[in-house]
DRENDO-1510 file (C-alpha; in Angstrom, 1 decimal, always signed):
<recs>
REC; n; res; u; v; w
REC; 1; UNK; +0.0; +0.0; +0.0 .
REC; 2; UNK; +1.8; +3.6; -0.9 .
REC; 3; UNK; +2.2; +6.1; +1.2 .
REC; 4; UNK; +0.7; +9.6; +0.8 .
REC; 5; UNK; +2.1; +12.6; +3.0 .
REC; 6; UNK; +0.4; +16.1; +3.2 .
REC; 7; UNK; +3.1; +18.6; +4.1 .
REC; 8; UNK; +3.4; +22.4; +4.2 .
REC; 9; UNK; +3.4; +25.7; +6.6 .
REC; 10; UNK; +1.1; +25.4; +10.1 .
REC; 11; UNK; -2.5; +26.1; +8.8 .
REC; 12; UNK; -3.1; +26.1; +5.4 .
REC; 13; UNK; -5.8; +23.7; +5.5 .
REC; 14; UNK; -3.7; +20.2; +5.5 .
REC; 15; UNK; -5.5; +18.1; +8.2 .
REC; 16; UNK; -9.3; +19.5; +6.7 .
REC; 17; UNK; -7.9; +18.1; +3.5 .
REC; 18; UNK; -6.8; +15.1; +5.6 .
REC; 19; UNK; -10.3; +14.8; +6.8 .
REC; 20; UNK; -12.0; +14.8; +3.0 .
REC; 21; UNK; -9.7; +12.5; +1.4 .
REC; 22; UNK; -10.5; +9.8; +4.2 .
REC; 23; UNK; -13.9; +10.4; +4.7 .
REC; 24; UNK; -13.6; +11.2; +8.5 .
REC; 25; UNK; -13.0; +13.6; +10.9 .
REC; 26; UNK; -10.2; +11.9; +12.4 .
REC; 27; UNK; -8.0; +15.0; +12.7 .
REC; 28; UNK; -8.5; +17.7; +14.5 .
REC; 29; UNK; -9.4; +20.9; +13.1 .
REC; 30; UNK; -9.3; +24.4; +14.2 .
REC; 31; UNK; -8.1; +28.3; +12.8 .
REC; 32; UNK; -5.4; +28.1; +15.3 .
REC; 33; UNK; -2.2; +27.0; +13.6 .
REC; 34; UNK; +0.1; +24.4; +15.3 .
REC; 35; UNK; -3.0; +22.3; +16.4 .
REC; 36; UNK; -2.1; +19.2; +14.5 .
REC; 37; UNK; +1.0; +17.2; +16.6 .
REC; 38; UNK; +1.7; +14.2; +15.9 .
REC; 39; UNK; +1.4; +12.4; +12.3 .
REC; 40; UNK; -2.0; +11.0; +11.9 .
REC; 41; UNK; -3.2; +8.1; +9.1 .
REC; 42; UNK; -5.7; +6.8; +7.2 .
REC; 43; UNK; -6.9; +5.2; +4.3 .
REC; 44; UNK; -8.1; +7.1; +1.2 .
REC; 45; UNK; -11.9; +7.3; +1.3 .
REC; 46; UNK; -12.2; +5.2; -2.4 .
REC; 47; UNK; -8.4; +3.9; -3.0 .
REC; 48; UNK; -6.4; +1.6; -1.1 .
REC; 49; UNK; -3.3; +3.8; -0.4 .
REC; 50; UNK; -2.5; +5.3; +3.0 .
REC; 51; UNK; -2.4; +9.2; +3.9 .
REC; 52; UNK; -0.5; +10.8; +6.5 .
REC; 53; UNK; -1.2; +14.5; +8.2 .
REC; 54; UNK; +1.8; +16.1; +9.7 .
REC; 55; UNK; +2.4; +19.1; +11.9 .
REC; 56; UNK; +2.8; +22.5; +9.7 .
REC; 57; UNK; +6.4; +22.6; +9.2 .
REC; 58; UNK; +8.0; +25.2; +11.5 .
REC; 59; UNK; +11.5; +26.8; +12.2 .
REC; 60; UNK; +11.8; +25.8; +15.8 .
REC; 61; UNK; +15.1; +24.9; +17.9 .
REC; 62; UNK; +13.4; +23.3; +20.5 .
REC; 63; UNK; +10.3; +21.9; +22.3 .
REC; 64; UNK; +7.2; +20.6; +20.8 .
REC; 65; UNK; +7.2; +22.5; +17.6 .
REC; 66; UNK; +11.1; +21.4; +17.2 .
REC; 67; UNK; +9.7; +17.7; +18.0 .
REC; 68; UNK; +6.4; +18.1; +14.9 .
REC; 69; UNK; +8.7; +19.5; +12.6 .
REC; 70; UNK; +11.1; +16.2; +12.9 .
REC; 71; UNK; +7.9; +13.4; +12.9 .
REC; 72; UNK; +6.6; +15.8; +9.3 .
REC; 73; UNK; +9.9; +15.2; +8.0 .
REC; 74; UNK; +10.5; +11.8; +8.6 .
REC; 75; UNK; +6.7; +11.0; +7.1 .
REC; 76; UNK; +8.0; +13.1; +4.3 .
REC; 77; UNK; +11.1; +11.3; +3.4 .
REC; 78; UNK; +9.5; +7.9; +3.5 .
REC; 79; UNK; +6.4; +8.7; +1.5 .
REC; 80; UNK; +5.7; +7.3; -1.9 .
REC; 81; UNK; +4.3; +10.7; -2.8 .
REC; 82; UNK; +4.1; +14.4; -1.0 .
REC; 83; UNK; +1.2; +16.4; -0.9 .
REC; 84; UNK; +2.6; +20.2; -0.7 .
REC; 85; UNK; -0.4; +22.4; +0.5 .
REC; 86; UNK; +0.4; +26.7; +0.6 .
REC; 87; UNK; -2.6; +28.6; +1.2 .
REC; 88; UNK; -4.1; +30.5; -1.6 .
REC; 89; UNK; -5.5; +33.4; +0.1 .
REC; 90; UNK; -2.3; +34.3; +1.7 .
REC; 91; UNK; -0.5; +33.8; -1.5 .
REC; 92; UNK; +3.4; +32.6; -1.4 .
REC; 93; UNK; +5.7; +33.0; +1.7 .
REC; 94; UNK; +9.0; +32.8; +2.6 .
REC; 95; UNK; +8.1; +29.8; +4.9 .
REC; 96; UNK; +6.6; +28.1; +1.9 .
REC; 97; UNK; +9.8; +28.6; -0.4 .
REC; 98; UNK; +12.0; +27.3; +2.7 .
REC; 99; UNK; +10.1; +24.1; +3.0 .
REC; 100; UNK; +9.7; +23.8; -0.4 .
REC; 101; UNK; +13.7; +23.4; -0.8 .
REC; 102; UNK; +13.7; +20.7; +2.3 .
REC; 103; UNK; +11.1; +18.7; +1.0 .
REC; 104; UNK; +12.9; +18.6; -2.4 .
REC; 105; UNK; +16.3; +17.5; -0.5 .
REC; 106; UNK; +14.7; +15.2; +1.5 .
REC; 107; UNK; +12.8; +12.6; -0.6 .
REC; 108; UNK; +13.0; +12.3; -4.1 .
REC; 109; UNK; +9.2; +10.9; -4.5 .
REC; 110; UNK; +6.9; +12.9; -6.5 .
REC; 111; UNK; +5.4; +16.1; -5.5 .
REC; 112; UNK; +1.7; +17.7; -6.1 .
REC; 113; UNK; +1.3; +21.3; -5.4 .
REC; 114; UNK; -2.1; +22.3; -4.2 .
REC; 115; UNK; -3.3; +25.6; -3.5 .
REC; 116; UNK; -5.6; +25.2; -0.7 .
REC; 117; UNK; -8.9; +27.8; +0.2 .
REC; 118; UNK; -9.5; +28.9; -3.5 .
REC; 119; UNK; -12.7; +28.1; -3.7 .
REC; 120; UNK; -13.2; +32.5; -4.4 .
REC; 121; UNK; -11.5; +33.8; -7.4 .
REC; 122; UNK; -12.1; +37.3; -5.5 .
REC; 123; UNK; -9.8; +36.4; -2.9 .
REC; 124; UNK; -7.2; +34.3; -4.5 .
REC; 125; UNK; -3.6; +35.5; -4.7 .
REC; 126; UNK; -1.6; +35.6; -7.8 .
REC; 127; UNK; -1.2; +31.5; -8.3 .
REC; 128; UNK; +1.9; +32.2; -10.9 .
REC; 129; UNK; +3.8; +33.2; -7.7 .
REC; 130; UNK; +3.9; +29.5; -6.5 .
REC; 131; UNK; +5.7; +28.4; -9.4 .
REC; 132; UNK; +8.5; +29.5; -8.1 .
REC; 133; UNK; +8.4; +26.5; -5.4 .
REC; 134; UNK; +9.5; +23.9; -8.2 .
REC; 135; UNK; +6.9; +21.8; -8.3 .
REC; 136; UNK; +5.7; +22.8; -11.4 .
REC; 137; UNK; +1.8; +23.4; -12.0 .
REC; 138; UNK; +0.0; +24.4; -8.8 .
REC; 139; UNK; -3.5; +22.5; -8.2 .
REC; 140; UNK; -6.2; +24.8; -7.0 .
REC; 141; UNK; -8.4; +23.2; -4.5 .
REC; 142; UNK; -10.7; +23.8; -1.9 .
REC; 143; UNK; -10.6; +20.9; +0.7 .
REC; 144; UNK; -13.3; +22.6; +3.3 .
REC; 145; UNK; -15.8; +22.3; +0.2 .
REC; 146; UNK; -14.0; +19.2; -1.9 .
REC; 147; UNK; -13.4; +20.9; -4.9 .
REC; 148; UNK; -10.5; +20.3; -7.3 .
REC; 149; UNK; -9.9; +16.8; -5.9 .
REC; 150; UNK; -10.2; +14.9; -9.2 .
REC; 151; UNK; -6.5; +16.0; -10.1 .
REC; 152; UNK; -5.2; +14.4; -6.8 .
REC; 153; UNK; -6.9; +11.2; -7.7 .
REC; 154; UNK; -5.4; +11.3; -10.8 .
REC; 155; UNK; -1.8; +12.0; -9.4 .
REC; 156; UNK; -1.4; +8.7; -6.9 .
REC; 157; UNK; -3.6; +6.8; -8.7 .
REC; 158; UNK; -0.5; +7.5; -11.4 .
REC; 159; UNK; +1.8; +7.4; -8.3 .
REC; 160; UNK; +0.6; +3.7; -7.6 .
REC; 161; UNK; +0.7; +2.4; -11.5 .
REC; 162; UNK; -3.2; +1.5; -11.2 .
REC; 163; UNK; -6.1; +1.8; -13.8 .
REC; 164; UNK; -8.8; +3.0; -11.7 .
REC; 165; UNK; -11.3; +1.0; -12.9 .
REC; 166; UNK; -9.5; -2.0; -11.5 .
REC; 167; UNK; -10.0; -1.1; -8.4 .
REC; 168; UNK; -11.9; -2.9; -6.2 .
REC; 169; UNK; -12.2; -1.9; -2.5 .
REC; 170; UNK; -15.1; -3.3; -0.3 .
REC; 171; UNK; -17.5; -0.7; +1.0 .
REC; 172; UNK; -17.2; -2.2; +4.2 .
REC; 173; UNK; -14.2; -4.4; +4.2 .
REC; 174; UNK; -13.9; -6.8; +7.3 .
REC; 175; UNK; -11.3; -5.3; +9.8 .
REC; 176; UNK; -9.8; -8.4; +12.1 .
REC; 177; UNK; -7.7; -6.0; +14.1 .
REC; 178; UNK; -8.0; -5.7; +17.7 .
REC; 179; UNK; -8.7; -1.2; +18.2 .
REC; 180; UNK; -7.0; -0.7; +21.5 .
REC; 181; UNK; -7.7; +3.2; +22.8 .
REC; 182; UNK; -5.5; +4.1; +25.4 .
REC; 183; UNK; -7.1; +7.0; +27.6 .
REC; 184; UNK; -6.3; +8.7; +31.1 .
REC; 185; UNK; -5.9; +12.4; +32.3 .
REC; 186; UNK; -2.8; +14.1; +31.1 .
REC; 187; UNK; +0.8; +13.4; +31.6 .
REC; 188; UNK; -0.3; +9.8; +33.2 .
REC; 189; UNK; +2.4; +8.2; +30.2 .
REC; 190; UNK; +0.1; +7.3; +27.2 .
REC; 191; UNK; +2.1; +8.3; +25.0 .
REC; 192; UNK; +5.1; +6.8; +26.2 .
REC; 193; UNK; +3.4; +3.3; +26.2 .
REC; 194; UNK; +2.6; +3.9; +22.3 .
REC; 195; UNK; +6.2; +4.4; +21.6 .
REC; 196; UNK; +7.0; +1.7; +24.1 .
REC; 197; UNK; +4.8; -1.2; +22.2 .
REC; 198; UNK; +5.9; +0.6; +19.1 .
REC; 199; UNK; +9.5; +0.5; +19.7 .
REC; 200; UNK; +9.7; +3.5; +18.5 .
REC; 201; UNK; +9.5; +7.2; +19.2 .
REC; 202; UNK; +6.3; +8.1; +17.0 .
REC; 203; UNK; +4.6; +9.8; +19.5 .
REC; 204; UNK; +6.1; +13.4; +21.1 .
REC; 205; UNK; +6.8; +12.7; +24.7 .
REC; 206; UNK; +7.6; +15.6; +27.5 .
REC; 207; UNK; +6.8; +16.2; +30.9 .
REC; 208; UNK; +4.2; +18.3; +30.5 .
REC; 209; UNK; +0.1; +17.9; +30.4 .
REC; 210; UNK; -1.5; +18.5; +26.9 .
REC; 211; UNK; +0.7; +17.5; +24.2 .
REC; 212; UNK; -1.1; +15.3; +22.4 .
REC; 213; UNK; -4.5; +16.7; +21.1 .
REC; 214; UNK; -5.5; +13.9; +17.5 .
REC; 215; UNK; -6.5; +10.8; +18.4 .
REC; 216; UNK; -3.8; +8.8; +16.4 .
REC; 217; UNK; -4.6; +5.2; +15.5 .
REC; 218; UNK; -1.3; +3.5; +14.6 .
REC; 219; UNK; -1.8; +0.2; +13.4 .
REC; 220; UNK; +1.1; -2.7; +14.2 .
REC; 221; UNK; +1.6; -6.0; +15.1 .
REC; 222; UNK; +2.5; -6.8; +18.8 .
REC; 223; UNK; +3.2; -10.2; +20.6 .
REC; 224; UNK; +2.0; -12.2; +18.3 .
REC; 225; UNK; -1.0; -10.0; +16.9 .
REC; 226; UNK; -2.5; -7.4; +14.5 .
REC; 227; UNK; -3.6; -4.1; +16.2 .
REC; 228; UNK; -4.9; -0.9; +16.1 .
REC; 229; UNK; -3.4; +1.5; +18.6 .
REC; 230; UNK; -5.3; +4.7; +19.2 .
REC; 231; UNK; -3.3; +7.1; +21.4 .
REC; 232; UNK; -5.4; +10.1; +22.5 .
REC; 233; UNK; -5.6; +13.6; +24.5 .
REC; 234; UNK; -5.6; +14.2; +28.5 .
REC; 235; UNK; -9.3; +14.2; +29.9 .
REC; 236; UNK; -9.1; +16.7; +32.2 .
REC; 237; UNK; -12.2; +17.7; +34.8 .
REC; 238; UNK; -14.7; +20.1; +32.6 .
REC; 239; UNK; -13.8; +23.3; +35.4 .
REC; 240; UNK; -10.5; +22.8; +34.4 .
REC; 241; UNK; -10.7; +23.0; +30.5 .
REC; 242; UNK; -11.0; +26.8; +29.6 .
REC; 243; UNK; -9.5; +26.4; +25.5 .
REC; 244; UNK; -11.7; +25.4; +23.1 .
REC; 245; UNK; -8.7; +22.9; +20.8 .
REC; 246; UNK; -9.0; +20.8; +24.1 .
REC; 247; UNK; -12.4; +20.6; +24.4 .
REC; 248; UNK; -12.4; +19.5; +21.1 .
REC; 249; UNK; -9.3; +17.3; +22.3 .
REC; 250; UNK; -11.5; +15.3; +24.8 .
REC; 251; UNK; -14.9; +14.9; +22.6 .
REC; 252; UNK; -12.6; +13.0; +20.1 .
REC; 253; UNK; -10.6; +11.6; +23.2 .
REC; 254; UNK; -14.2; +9.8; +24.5 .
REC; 255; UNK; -15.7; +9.1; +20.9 .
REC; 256; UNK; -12.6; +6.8; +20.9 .
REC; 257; UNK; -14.3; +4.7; +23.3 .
REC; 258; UNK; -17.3; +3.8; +20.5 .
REC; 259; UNK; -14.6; +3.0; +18.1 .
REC; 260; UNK; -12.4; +1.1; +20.6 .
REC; 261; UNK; -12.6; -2.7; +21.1 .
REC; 262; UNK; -10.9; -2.4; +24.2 .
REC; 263; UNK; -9.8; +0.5; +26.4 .
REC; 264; UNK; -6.8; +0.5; +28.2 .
REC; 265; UNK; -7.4; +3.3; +31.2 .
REC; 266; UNK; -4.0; +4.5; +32.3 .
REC; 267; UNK; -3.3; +6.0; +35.8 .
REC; 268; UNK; -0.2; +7.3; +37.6 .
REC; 269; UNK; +0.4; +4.8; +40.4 .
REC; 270; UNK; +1.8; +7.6; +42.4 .
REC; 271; UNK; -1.4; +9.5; +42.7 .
REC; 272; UNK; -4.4; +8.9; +44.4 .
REC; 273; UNK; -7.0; +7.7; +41.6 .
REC; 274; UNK; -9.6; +10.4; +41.1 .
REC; 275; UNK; -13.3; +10.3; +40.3 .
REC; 276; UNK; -12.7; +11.3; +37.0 .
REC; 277; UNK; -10.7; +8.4; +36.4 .
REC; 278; UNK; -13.7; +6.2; +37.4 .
REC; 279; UNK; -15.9; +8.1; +35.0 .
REC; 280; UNK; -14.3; +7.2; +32.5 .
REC; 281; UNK; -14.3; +3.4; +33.3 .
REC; 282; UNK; -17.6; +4.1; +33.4 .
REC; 283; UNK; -18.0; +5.3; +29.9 .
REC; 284; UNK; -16.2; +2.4; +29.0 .
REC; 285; UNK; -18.1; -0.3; +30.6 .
REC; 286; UNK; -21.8; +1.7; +29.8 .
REC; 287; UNK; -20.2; +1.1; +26.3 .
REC; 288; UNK; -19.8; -2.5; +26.6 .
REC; 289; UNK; -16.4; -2.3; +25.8 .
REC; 290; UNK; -13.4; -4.3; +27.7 .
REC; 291; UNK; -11.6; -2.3; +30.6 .
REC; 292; UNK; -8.2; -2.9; +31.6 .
REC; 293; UNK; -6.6; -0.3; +34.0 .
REC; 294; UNK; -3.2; +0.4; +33.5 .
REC; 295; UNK; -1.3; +1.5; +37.1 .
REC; 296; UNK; +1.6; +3.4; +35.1 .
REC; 297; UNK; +5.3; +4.4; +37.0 .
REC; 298; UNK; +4.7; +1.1; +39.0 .
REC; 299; UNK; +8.6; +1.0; +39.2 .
REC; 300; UNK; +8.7; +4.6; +41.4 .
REC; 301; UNK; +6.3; +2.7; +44.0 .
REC; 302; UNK; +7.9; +1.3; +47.3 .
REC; 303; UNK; +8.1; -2.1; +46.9 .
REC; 304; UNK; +6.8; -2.4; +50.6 .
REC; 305; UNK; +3.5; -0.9; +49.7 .
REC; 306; UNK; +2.8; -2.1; +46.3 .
REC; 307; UNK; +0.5; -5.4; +47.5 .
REC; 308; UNK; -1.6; -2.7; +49.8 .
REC; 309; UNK; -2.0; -0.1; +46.8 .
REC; 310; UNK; -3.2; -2.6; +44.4 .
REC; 311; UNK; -5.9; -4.3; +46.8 .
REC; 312; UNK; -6.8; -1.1; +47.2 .
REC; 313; UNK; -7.6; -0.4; +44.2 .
REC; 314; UNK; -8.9; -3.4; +42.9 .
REC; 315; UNK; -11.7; -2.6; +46.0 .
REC; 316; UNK; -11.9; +0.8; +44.6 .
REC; 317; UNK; -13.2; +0.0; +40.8 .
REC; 318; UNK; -14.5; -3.2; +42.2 .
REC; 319; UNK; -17.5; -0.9; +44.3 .
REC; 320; UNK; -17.8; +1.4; +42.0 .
REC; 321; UNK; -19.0; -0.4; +39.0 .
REC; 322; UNK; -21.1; -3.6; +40.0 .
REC; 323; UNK; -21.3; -5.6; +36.3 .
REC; 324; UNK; -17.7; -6.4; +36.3 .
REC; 325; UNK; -16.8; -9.0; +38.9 .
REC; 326; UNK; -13.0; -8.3; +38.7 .
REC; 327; UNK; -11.8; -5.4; +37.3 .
REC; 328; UNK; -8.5; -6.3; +35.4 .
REC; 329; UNK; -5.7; -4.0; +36.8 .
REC; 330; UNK; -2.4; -4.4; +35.7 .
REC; 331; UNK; +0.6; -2.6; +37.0 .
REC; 332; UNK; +3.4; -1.6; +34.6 .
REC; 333; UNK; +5.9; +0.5; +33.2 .
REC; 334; UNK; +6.1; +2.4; +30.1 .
REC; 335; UNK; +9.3; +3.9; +30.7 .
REC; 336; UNK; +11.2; +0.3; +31.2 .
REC; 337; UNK; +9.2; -1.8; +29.4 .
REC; 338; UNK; +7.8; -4.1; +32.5 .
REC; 339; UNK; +4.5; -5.5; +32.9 .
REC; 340; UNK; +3.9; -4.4; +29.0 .
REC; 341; UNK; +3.8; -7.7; +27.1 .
REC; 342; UNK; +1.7; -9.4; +29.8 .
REC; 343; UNK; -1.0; -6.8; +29.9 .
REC; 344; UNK; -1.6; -7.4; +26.4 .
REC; 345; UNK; -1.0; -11.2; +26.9 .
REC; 346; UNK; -4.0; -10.9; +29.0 .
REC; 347; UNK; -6.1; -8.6; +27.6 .
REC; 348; UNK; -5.8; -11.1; +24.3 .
REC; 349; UNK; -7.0; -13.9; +26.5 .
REC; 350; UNK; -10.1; -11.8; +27.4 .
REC; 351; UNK; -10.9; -10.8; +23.7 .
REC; 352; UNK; -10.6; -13.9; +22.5 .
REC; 353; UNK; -12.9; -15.3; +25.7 .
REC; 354; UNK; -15.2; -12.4; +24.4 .
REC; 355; UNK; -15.5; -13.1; +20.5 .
REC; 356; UNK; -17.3; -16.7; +22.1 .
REC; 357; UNK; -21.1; -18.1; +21.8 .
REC; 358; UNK; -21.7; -19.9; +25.0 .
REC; 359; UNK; -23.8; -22.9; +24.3 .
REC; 360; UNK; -27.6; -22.2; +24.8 .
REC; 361; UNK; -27.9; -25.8; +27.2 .
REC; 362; UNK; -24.7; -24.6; +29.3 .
REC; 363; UNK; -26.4; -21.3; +30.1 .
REC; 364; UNK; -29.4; -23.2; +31.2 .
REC; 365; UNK; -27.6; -25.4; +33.2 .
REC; 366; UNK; -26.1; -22.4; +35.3 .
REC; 367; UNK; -29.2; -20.2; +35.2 .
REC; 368; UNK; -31.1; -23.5; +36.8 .
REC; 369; UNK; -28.1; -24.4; +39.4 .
REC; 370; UNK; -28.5; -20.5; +40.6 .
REC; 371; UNK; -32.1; -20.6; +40.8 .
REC; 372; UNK; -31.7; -24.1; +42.9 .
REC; 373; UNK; -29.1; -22.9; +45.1 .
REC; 374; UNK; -31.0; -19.1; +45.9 .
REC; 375; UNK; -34.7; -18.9; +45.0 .
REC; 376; UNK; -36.0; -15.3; +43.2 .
REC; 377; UNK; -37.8; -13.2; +45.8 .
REC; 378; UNK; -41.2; -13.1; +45.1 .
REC; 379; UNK; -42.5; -9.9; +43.1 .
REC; 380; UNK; -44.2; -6.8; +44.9 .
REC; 381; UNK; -47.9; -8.8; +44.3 .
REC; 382; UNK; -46.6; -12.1; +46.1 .
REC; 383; UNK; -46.4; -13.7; +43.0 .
REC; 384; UNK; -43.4; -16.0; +42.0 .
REC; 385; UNK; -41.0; -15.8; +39.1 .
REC; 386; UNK; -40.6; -18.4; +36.8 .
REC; 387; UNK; -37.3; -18.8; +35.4 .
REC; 388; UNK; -37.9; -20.8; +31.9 .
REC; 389; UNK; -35.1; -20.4; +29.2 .
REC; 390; UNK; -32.0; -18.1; +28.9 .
REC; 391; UNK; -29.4; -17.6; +26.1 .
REC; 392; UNK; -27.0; -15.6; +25.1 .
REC; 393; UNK; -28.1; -12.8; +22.8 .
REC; 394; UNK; -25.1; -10.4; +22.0 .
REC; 395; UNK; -21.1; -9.6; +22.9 .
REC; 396; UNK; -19.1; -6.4; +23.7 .
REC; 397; UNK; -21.2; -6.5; +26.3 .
REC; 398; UNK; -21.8; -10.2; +26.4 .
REC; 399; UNK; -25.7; -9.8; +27.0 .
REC; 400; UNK; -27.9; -13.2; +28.7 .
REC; 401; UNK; -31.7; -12.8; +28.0 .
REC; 402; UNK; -33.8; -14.8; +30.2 .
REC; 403; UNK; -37.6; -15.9; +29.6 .
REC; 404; UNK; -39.3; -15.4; +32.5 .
REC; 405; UNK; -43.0; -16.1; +33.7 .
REC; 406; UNK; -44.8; -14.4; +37.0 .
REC; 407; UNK; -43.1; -12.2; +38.5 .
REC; 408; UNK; -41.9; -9.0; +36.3 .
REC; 409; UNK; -40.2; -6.2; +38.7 .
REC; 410; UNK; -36.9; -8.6; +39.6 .
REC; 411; UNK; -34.8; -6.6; +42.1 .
REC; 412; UNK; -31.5; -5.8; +40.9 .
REC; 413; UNK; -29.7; -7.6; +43.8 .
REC; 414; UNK; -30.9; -11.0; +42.4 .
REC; 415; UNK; -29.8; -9.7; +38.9 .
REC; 416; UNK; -26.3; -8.8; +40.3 .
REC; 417; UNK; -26.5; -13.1; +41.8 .
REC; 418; UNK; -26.7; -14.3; +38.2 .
REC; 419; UNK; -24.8; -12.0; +36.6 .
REC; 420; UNK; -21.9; -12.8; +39.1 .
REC; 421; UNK; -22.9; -16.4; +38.7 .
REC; 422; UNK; -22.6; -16.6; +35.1 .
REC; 423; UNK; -19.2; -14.8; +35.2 .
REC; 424; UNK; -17.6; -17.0; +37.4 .
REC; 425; UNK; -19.0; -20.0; +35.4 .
REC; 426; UNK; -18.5; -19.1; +32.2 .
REC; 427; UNK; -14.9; -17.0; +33.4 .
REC; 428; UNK; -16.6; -13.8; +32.2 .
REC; 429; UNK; -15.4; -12.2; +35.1 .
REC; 430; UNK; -13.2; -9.5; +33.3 .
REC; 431; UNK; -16.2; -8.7; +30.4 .
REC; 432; UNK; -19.0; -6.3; +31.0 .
REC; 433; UNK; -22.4; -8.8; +31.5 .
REC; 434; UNK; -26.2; -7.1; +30.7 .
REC; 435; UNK; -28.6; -9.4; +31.5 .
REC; 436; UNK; -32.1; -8.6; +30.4 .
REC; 437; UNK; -35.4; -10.5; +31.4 .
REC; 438; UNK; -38.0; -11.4; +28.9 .
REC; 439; UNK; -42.2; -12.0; +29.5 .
REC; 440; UNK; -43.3; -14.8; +28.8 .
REC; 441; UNK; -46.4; -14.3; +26.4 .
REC; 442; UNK; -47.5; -18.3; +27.2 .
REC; 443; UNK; -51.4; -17.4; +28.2 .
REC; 444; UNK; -50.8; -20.7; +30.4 .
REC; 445; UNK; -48.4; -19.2; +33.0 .
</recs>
């Protein structure tokens, strides 16, 4: 699959054109230059090659615009193609001249000039001018309205040596990969566990809250399996979030969740966990997605106190959300490494456990050894519940459906007995369980 790289100055449009030529609104956009970070990718919305947004290019000698500028070069150099985007409004810069000559020293792949925001003739500056960037016949386009993209499909379809008419992608082609979303408050690590599974340093990393703002889904292959990593902003409390980029930071931080098979919920083991870290697990298990919390900088805990601080803990998530019997916590270290590979070792185990049908006569045979050992309460009327069938009727969460006769109003506390039952029996404890009860429309009950 070629690669396709958008490049140019901080905020001439690159990640809105990012967002049209994939058909999402995976990156974040805003007027304010310097939002976009790290290097973001995704598939073009109707060709099978892959597009990269980078950071606006910027002469920096230091700190996080230093640290963009590097990642939107290296994406550069190893691109099959380079998208060069100046902003036609503006007109040509001296910026756009001095990236211009690095891009053309750096990679020797093919290059497609577009003029970005010329969707007005009125406000368009003199388009000859950007000849003089060498890369011969600008483009004009408008990626906030889609216009003038014909001439980029033509360009990598070139790039990639394909007839267009031979190509055949699936509307909805079937996507094996395990989407792992790794959230938490910022400055917990998250990035550094990216580039630690990575083995690489594709995510920025300083000590300092904030840095990452896209949600970047990096997909790679780790202990033995194909993944989707999705590294995303800081949640921070709502009274603490006054700028409007990290609002719109967190909204794409929790719509992560939907899009997540699993959620790995970092912490810093040497702070107290706060509520907000448990509203979030909540989010995640109201979502019916798998949990695991990750207890970050376990290595700068006393060894002494480490047993205490996870039981703890365990007793902490363990009250706070009822339909998970046993929260998996996992303590580890993204800065050395440990704990890493055996999180993932287990939270494999509890996908796979997960993808499972149950057999309809096992779940019968639980549902009628719990109603044997502890009998339903009898309903507000004094009338009975009948228990009559059950079967599992969904995953992610994995959802029982029971038939019942009699009695409809079943307390929850008998709910939370076969819920916990069928966890321990069918070693769901780890899953999120929704049980739902069904009336019986037999006119003989």
């Amino acid at each position: 699959m070629i690669k396709i790289t958008i490049a140019g100055r901080p905020n001439t449009g690159k990640s809105t054109l990012f967002n049209a030529l994939t058909g999402t609104r995976d990156a974040l956009v805003h007027d304010r230059p310097g939002v976009t970070r790290d290097t973001i990718s995704g598939q073009f919305k109707n060709r099978p090659y892959m597009l990269y947004d980078t950071a606006g290019l910027e002469n920096a000698r230091s700190g996080i615009a230093l640290d963009s500028t590097n990642m939107a070069i290296d994406a550069v150099a190893s691109a099959d193609a380079v998208l060069f985007v100046v902003d036609g409004r503006v007109g040509l810069t001296t910026e756009d001249l001095d990236w211009a000559k690095l891009v053309r020293r750096k990679t020797r792949a093919p290059v497609l000039l577009l003029v970005n925001k010329s969707e007005s003739e009125k406000r368009l500056a003199n388009v000859h001018d950007f000849y003089k960037l060498g890369f011969g016949a600008p483009v004009l386009v408008s990626a906030e309205h889609k216009r003038g993209f014909d001439e980029i499909f033509e360009f990598v379809d070139k790039i990639a040596g394909v007839d267009v008419t031979q190509i055949d992608i699936p509307e909805k082609p079937t996507d094996t990969r395990i989407k792992i979303a790794i959230l938490g408050q910022p400055n917990v690590g998250k990035s550094t566990f990216v580039n630690r599974v990575l083995g690489e340093k594709r995510q920025i990393v300083m000590d300092a809250p904030g840095i990452t703002r896209d949600t970047v889904k990096i997909p790679t292959k780790f202990y033995g399996r194909d993944i989707v990593l999705m590294d995303t902003a800081g949640l921070r409390r709502k009274a603490g979030v006054t700028d409007d980029v990290e609002t719109l930071s967190a909204l794409k931080s929790l719509d992560a969740i939907d899009k997540a098979d699993v959620v790995i919920l970092m912490v810093d083991a040497t702070r107290n966990i706060e509520n907000q870290a448990l509203g979030i697990a909540g989010r995640v298990y109201n979502a019916g997605k798998i949990l695991c919390v990750a207890l970050n900088k376990w290595d700068l805990i006393e060894p002494e106190i480490r047993d205490e601080k996870l039981l703890k803990l365990k007793h902490q998530f363990s009250n706070s959300f009822h339909q998970i019997i046993k929260p998996m916590i996992l303590a580890v270290s993204a800065e050395t490494g440990t704990g890493v590979q055996n999180m993932f070792r287990r939270i494999y185990e509890q996908w796979d456990i997960s993808m499972t049908q149950a057999p309809t006569s096992l779940i019968n045979r639980i549902v009628e050894k719990l109603v044997s050992d502890r009998q339903p309460p009898l309903s507000r009327l004094k009338r009975p519940m009948k228990i009559k069938f059950a079967r599992q009727t969904g995953r992610h969460p994995m959802r029982i459906t029971i038939n019942v006769g009699g009695a409809s109003d079943i307390p929850e506390s008998y709910t939370r007995y076969l819920r916990r039952g069928l966890a321990t029996a069918l070693k769901w404890e780890h899953l999120p369980i929704v049980i739902d009860y069904e009336k019986s429309d037999n006119p003989y009950d």
